[in-house]
C-alpha positions, -999 to +999 in steps of 0.1 A: -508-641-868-515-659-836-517-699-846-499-692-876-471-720-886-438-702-879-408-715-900-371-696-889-373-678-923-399-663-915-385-645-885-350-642-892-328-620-916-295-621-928-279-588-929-245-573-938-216-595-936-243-627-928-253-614-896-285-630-891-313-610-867-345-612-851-367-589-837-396-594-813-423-577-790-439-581-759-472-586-750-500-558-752-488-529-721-510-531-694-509-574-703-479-591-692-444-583-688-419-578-710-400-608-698-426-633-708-420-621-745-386-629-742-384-658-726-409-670-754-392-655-782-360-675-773-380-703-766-397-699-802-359-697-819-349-729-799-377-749-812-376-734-845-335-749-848-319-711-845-293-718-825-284-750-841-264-732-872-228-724-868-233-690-851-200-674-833-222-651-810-255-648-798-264-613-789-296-601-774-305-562-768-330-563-740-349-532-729-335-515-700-371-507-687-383-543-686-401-539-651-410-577-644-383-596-622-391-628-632-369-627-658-326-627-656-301-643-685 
């Protein structure tokens, strides 16, 4: 819910062999672009100490229709 505390358990899931994932949306269509909901979500795992544990790889599937150019990894 939207002011909700967010701890990292909360959000991410170990799978098989300890791979640990995280999904997330975008904004409402017809809102925002897609970008802006990734560029928060990996902002969100920052703050939240995600990428602090010993992880090998960090993968992200991104949409291949994400229209707004404001965003580039």
């Amino acid at each position: 819910e939207e002011g909700e505390d967010i701890e990292l358990d909360l959000v991410l899931k170990e799978g098989f062999a300890s791979i640990k994932c995280v999904e997330s949306g975008g904004p409402e269509p017809g809102v925002g672009c897609a970008g802006r909901g990734i560029i928060t979500s990996i902002g969100l795992l920052e703050r939240l100490g995600a990428y602090s544990v010993d992880l090998d790889y960090v993968f992200y599937d991104v949409l291949g229709d994400v229209v707004c150019g404001g965003f580039a990894m």
